[in-house]
HTML snippet that shows the backbone in 3Dmol.js (N, CA, C, O; Angstrom):
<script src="https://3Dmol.org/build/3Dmol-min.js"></script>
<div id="view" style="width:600px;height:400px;position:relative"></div>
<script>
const pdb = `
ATOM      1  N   UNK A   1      85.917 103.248  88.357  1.00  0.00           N
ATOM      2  CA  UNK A   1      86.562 104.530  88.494  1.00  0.00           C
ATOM      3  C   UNK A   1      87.776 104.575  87.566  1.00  0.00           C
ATOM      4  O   UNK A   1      88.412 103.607  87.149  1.00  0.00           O
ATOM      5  N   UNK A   2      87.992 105.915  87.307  1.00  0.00           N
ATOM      6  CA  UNK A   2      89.207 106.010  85.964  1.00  0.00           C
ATOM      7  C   UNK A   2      90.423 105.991  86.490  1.00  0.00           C
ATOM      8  O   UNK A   2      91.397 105.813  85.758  1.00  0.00           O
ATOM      9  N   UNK A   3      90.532 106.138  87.600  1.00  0.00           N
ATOM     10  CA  UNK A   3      91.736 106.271  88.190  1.00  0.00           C
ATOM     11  C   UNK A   3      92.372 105.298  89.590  1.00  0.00           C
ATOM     12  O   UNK A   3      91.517 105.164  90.466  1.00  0.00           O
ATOM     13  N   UNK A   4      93.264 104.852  89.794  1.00  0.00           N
ATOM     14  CA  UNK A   4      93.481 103.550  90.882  1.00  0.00           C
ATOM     15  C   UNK A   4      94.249 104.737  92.215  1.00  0.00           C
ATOM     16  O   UNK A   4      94.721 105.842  91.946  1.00  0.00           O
ATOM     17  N   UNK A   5      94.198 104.243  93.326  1.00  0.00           N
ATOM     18  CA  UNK A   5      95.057 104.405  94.481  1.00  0.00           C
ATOM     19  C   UNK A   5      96.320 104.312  94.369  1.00  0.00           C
ATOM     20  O   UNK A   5      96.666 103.195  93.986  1.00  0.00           O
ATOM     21  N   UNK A   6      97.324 105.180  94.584  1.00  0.00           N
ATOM     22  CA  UNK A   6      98.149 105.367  94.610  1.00  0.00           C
ATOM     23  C   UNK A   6      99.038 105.661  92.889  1.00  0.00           C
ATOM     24  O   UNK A   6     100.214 105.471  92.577  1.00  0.00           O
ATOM     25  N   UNK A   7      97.901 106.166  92.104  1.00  0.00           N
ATOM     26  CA  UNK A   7      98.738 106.979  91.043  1.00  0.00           C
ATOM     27  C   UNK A   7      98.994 108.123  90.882  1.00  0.00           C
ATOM     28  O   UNK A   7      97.973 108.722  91.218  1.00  0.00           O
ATOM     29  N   UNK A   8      99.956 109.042  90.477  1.00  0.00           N
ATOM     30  CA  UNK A   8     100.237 110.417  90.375  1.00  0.00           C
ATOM     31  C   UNK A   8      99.126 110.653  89.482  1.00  0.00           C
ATOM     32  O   UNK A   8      98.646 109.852  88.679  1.00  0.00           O
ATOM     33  N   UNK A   9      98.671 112.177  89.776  1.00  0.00           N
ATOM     34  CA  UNK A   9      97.544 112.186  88.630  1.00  0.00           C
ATOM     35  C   UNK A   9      98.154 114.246  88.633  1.00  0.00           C
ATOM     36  O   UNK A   9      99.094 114.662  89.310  1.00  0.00           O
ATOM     37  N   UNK A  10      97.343 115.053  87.768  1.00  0.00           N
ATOM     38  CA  UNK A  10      97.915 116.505  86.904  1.00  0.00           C
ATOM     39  C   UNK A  10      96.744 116.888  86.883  1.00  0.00           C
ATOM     40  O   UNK A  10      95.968 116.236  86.183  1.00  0.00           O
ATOM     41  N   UNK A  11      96.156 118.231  87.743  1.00  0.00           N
ATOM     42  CA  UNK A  11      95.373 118.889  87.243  1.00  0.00           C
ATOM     43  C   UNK A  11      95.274 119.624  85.991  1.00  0.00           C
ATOM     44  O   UNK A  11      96.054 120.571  85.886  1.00  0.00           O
ATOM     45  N   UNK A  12      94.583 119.424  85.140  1.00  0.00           N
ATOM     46  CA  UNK A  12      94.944 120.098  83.545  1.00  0.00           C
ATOM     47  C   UNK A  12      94.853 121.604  83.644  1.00  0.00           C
ATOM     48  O   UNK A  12      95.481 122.364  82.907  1.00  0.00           O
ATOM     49  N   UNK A  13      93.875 122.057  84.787  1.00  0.00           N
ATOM     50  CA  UNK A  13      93.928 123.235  84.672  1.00  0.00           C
ATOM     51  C   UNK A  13      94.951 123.669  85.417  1.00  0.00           C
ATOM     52  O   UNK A  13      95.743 124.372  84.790  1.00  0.00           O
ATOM     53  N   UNK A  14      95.241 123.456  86.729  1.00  0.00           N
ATOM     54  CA  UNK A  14      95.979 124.120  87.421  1.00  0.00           C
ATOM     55  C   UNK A  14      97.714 124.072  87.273  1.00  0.00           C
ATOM     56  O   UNK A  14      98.574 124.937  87.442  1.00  0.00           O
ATOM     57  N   UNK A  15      97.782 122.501  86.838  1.00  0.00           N
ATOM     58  CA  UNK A  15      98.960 121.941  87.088  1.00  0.00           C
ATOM     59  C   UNK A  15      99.101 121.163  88.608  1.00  0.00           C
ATOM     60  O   UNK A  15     100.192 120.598  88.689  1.00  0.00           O
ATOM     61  N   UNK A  16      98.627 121.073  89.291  1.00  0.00           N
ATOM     62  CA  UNK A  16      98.803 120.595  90.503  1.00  0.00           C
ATOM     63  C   UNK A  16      99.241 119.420  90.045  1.00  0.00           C
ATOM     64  O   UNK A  16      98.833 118.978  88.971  1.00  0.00           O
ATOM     65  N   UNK A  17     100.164 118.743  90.838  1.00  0.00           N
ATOM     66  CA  UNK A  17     100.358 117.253  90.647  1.00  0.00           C
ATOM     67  C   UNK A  17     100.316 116.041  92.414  1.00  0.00           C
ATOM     68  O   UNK A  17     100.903 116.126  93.493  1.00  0.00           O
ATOM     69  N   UNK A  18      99.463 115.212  91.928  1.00  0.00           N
ATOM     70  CA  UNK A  18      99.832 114.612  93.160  1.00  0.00           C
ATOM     71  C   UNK A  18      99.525 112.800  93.367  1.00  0.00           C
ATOM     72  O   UNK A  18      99.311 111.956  92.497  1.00  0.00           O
ATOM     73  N   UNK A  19      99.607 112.655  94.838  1.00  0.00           N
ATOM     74  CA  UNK A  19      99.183 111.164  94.540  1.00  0.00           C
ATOM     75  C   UNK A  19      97.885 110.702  95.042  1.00  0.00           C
ATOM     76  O   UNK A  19      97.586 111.046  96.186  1.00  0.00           O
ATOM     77  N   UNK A  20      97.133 110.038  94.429  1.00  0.00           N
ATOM     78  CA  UNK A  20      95.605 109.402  94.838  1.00  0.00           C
ATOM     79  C   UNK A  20      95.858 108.999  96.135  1.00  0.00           C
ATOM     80  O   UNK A  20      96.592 108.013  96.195  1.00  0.00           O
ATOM     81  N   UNK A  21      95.491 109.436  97.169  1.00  0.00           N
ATOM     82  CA  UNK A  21      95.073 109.268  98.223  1.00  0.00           C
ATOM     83  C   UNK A  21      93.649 108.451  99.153  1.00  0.00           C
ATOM     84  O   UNK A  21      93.442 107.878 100.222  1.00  0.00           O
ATOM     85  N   UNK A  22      92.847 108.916  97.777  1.00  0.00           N
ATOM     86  CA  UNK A  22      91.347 108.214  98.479  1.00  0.00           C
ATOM     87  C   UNK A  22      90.857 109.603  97.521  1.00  0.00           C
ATOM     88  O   UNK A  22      91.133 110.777  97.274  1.00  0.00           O
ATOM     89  N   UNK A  23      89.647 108.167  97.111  1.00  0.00           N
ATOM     90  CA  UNK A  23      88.125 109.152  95.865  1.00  0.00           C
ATOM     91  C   UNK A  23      86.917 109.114  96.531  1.00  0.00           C
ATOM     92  O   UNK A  23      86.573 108.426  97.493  1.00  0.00           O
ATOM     93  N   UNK A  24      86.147 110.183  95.710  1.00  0.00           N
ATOM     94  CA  UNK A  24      84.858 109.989  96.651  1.00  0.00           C
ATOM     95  C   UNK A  24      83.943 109.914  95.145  1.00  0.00           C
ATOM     96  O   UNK A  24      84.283 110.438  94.084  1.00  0.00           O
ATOM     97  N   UNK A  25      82.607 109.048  95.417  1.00  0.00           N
ATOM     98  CA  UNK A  25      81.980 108.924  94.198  1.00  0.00           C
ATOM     99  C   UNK A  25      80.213 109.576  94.783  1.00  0.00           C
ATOM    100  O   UNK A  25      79.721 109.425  95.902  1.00  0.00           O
ATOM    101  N   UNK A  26      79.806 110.053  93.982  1.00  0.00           N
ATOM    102  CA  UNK A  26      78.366 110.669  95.095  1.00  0.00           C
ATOM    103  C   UNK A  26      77.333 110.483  93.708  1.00  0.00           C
ATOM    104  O   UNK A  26      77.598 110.192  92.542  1.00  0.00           O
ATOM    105  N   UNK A  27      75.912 110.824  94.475  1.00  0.00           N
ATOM    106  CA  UNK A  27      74.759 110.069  93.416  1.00  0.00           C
ATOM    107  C   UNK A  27      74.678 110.749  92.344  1.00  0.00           C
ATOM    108  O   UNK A  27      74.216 110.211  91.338  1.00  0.00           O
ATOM    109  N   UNK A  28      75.097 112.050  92.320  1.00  0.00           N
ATOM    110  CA  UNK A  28      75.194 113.178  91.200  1.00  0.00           C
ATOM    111  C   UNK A  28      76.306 112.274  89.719  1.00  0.00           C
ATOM    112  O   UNK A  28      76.442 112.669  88.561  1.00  0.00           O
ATOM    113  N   UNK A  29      76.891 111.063  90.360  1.00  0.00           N
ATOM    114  CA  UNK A  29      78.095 110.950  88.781  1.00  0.00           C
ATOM    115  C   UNK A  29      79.074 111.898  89.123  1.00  0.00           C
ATOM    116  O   UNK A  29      79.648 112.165  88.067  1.00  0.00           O
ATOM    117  N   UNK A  30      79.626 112.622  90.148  1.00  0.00           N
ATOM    118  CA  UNK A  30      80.536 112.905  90.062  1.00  0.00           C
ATOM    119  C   UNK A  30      81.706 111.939  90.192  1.00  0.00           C
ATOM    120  O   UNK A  30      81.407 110.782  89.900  1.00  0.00           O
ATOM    121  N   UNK A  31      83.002 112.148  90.572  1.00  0.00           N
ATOM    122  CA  UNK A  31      83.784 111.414  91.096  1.00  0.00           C
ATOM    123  C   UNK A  31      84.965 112.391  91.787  1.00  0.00           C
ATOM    124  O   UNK A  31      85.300 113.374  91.125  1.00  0.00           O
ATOM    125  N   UNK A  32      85.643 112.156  93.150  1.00  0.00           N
ATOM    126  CA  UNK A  32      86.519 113.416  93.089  1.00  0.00           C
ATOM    127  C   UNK A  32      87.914 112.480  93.723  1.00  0.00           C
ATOM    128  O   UNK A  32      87.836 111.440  94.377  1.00  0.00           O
ATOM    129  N   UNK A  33      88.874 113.035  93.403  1.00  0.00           N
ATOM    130  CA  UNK A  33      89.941 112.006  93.705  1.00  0.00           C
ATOM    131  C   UNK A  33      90.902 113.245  95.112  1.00  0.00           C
ATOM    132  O   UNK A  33      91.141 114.451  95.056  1.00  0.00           O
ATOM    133  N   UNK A  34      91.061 112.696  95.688  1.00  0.00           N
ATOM    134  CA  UNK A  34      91.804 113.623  96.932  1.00  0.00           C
ATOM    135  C   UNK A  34      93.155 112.828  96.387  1.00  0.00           C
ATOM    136  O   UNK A  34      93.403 111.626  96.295  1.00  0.00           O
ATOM    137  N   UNK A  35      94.049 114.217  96.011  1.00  0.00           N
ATOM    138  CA  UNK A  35      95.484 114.233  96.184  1.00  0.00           C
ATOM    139  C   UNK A  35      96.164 114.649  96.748  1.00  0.00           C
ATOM    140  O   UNK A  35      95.719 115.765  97.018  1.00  0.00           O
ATOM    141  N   UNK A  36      97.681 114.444  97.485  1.00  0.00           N
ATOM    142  CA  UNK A  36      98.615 114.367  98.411  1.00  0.00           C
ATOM    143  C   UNK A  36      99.473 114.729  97.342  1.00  0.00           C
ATOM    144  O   UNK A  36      99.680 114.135  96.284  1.00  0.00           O
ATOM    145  N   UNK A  37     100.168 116.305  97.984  1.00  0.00           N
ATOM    146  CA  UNK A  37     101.278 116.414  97.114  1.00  0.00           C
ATOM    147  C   UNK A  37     102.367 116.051  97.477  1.00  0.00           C
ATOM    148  O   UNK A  37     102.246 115.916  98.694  1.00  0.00           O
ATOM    149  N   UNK A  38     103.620 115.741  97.129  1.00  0.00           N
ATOM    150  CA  UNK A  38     104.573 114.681  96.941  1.00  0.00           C
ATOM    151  C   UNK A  38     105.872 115.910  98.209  1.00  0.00           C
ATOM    152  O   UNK A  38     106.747 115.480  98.961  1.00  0.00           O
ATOM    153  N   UNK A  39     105.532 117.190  98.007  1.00  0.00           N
ATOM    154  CA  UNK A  39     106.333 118.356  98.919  1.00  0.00           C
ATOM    155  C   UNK A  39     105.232 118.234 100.065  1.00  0.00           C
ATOM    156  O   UNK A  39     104.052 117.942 100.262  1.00  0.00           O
ATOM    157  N   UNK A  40     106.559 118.706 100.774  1.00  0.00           N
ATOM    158  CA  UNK A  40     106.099 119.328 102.183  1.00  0.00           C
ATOM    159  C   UNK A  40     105.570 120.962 101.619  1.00  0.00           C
ATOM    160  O   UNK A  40     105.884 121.626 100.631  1.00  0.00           O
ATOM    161  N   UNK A  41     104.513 121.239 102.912  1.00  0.00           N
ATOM    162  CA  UNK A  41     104.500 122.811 103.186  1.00  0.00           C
ATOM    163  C   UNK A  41     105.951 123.720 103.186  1.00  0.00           C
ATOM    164  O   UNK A  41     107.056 123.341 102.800  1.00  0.00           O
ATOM    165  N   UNK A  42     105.599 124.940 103.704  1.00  0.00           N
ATOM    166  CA  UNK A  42     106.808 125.507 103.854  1.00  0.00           C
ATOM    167  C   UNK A  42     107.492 125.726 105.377  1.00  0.00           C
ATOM    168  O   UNK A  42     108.486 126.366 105.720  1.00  0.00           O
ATOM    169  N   UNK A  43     106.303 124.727 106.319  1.00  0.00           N
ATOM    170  CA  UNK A  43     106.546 124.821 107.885  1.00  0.00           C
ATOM    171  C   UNK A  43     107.194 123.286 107.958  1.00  0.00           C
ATOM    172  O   UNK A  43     107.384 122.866 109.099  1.00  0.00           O
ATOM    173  N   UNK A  44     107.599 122.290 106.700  1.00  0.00           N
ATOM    174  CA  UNK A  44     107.904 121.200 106.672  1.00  0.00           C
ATOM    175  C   UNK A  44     106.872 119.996 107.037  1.00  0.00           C
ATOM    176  O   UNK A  44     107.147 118.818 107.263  1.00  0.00           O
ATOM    177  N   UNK A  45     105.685 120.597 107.028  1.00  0.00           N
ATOM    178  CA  UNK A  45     104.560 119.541 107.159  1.00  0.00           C
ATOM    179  C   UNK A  45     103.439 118.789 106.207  1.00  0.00           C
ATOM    180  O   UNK A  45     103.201 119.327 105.126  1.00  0.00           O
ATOM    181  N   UNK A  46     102.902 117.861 106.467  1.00  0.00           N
ATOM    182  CA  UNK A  46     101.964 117.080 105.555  1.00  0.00           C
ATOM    183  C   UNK A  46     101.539 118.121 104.917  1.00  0.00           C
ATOM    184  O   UNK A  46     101.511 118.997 105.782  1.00  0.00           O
ATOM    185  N   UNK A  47     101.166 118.601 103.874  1.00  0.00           N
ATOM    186  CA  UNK A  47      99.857 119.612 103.194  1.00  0.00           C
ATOM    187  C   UNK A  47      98.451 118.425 103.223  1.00  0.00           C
ATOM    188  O   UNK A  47      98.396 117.196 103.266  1.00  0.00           O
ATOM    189  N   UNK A  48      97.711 119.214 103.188  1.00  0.00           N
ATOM    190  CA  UNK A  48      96.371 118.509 103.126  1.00  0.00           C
ATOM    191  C   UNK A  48      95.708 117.886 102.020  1.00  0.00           C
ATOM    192  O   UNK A  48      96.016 118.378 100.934  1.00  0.00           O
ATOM    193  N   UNK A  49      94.856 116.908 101.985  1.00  0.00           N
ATOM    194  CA  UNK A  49      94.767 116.470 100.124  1.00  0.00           C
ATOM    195  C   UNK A  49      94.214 117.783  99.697  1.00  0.00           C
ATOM    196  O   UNK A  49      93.711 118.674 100.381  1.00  0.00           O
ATOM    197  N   UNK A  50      94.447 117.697  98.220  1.00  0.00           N
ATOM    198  CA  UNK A  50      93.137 118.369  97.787  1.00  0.00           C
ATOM    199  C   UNK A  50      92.005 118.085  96.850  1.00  0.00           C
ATOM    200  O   UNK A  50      92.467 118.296  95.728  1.00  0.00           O
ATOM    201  N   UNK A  51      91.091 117.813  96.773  1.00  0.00           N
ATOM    202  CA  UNK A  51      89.852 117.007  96.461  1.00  0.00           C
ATOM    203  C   UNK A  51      89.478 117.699  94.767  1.00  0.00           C
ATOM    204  O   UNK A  51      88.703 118.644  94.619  1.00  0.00           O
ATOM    205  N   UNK A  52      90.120 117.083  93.734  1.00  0.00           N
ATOM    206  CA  UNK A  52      89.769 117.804  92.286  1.00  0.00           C
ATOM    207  C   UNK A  52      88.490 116.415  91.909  1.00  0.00           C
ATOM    208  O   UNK A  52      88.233 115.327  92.423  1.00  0.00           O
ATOM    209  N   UNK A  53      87.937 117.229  90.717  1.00  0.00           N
ATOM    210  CA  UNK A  53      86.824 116.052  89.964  1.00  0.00           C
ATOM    211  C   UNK A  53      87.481 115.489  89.014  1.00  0.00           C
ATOM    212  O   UNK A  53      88.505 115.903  88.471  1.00  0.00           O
ATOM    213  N   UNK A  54      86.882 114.512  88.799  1.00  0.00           N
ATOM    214  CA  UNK A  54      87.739 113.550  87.953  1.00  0.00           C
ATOM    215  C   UNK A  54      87.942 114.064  86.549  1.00  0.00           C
ATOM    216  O   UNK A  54      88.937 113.840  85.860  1.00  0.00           O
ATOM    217  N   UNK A  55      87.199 114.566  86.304  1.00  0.00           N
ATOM    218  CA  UNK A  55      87.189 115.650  84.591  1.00  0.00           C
ATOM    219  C   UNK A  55      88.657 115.753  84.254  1.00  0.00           C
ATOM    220  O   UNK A  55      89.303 115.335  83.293  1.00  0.00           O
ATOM    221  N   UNK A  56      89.099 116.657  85.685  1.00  0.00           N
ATOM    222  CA  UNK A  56      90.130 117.457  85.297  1.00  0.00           C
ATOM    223  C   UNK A  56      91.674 116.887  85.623  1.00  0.00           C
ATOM    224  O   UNK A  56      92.751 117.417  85.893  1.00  0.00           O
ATOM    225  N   UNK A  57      91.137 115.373  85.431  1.00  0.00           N
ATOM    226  CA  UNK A  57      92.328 114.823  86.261  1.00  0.00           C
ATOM    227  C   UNK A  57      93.439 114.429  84.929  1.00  0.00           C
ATOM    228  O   UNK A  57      93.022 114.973  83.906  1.00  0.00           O
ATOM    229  N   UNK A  58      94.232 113.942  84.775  1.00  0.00           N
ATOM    230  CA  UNK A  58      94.925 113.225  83.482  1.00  0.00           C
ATOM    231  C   UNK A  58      96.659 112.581  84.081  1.00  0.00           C
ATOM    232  O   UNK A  58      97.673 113.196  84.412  1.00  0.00           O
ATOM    233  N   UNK A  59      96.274 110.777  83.987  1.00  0.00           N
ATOM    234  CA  UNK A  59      97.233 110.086  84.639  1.00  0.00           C
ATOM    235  C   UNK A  59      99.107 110.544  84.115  1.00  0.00           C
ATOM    236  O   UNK A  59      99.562 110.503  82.972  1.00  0.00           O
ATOM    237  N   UNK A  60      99.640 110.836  85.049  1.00  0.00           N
ATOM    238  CA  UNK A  60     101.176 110.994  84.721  1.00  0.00           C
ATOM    239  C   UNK A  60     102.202 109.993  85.048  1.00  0.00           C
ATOM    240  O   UNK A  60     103.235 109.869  84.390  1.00  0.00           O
ATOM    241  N   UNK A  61     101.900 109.278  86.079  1.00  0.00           N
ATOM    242  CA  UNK A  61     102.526 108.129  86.482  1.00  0.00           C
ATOM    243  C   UNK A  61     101.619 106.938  87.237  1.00  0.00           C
ATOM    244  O   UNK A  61     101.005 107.028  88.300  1.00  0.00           O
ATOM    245  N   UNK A  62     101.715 106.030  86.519  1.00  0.00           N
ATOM    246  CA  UNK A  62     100.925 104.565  87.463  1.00  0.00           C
ATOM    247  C   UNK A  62     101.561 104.101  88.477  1.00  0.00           C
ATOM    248  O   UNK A  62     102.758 103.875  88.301  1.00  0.00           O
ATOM    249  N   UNK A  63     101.050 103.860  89.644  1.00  0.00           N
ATOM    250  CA  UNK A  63     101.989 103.382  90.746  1.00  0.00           C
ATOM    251  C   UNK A  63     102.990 104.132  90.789  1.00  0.00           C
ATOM    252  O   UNK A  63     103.990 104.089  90.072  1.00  0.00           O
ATOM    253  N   UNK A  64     102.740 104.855  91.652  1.00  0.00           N
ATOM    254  CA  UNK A  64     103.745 105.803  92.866  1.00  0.00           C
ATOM    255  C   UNK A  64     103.858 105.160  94.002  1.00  0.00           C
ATOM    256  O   UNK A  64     104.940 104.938  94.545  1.00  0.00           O
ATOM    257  N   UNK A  65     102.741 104.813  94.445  1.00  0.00           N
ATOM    258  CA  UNK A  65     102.858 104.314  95.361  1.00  0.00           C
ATOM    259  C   UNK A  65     102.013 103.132  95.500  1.00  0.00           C
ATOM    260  O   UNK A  65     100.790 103.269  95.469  1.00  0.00           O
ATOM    261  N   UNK A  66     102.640 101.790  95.675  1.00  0.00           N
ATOM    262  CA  UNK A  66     102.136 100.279  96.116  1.00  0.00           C
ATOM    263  C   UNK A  66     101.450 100.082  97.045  1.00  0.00           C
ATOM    264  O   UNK A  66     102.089 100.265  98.081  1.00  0.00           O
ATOM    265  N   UNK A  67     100.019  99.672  97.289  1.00  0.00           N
ATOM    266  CA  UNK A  67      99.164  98.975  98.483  1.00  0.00           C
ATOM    267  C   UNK A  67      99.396  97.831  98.822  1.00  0.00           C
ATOM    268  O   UNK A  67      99.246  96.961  97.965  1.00  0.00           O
ATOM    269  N   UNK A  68      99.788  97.487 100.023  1.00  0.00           N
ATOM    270  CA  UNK A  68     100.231  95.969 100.729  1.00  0.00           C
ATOM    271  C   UNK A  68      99.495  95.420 101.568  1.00  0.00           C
ATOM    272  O   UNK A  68      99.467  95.488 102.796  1.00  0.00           O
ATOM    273  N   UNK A  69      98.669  94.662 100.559  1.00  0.00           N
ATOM    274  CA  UNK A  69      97.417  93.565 101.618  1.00  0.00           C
ATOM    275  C   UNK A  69      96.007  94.821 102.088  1.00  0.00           C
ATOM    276  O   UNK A  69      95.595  95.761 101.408  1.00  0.00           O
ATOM    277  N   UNK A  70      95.724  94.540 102.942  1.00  0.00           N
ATOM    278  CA  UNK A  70      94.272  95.795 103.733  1.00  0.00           C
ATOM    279  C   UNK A  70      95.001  96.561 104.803  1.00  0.00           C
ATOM    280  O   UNK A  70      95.941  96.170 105.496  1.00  0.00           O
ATOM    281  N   UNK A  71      94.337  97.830 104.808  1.00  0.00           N
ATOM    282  CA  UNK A  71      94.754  98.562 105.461  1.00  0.00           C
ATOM    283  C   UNK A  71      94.541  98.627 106.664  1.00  0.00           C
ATOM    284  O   UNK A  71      93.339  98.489 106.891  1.00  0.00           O
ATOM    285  N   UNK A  72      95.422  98.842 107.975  1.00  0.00           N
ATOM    286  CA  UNK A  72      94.972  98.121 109.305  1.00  0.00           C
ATOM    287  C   UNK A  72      94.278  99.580 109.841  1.00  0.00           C
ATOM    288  O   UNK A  72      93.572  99.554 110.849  1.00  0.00           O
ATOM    289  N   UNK A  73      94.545 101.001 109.029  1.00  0.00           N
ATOM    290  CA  UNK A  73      94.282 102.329 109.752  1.00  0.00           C
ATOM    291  C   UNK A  73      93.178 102.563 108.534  1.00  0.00           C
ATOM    292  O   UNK A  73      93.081 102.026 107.431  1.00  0.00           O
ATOM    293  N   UNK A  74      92.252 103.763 109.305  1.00  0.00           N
ATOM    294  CA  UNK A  74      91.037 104.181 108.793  1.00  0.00           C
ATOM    295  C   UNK A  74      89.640 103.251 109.324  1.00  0.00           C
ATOM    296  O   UNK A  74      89.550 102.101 109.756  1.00  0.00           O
ATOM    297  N   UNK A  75      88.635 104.314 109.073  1.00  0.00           N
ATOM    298  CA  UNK A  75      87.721 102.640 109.336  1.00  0.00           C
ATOM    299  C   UNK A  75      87.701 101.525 108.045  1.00  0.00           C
ATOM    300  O   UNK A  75      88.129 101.638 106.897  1.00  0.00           O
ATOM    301  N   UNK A  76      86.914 100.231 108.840  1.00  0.00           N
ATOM    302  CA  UNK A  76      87.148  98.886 107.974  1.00  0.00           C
ATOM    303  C   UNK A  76      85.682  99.092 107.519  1.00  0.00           C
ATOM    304  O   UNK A  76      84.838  99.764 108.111  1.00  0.00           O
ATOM    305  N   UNK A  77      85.435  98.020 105.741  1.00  0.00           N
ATOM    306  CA  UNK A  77      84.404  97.662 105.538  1.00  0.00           C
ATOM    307  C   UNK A  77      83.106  96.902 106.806  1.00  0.00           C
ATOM    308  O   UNK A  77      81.894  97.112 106.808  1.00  0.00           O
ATOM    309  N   UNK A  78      83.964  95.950 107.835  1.00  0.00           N
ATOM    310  CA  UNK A  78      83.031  95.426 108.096  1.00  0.00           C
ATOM    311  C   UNK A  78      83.905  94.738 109.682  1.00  0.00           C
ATOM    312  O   UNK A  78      84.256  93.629 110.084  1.00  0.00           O
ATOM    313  N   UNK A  79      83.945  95.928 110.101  1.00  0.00           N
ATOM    314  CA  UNK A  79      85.172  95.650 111.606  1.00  0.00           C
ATOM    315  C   UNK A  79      84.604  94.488 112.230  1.00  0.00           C
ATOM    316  O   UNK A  79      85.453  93.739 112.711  1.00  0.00           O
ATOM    317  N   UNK A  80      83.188  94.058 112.385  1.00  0.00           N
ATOM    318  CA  UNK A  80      82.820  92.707 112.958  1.00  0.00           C
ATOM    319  C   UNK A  80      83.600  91.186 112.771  1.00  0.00           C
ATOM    320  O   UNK A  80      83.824  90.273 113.565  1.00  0.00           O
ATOM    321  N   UNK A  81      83.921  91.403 111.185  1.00  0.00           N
ATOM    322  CA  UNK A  81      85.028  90.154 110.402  1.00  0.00           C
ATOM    323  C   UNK A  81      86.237  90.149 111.667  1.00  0.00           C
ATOM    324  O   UNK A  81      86.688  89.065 112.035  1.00  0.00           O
ATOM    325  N   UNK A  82      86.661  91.289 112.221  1.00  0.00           N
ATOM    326  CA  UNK A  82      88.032  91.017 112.840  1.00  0.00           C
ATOM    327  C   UNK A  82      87.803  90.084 113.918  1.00  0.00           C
ATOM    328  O   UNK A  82      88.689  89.287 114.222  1.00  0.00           O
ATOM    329  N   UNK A  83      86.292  90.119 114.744  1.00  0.00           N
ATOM    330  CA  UNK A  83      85.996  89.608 116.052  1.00  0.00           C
ATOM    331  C   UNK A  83      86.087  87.852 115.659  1.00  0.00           C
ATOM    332  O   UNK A  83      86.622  87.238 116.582  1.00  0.00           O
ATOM    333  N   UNK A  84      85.622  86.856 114.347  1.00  0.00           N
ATOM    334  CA  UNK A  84      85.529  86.100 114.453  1.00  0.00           C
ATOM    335  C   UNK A  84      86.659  85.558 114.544  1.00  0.00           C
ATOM    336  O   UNK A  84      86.748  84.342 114.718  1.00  0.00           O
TER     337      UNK A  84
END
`;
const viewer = $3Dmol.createViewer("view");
viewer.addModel(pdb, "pdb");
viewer.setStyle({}, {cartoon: {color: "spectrum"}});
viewer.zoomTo();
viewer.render();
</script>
């Protein structure tokens, strides 16, 4: 994938800017990267990602944000590993 977790990335068309949140890759060759914009709403809350294709993406900053070790939230590759 062209793009890593947790980089700012620029919609070319729109301008949107935000941070990689989580991509989705499907059998078509697409790729779509869900971004988190860096503002609140205007009710002071999370906004929701929003899911662009990778086409239209173009990197502005590497590492915004750092991943530390596996993530204990979301589901796991293979939650059985935790039982042994």
């Amino acid at each position: 994938m062209k793009f890593k977790l947790g980089e700012v990335l620029r919609d070319k068309i729109t301008g949107y800017i935000g941070v990689v949140m989580g991509r989705t890759e499907y059998m078509t060759g697409c790729t779509h990267y869900g971004l988190l914009s860096p503002e609140l709403t205007k009710d002071g809350k999370i906004a929701e990602y929003e899911w662009i294709d990778e086409s239209r993406l173009e990197l502005t900053k590497k590492q915004a944000v750092r991943r530390e070790g596996p993530s204990r939230s979301g589901p796991e590759q293979n939650p059985a590993r935790r039982m042994q």
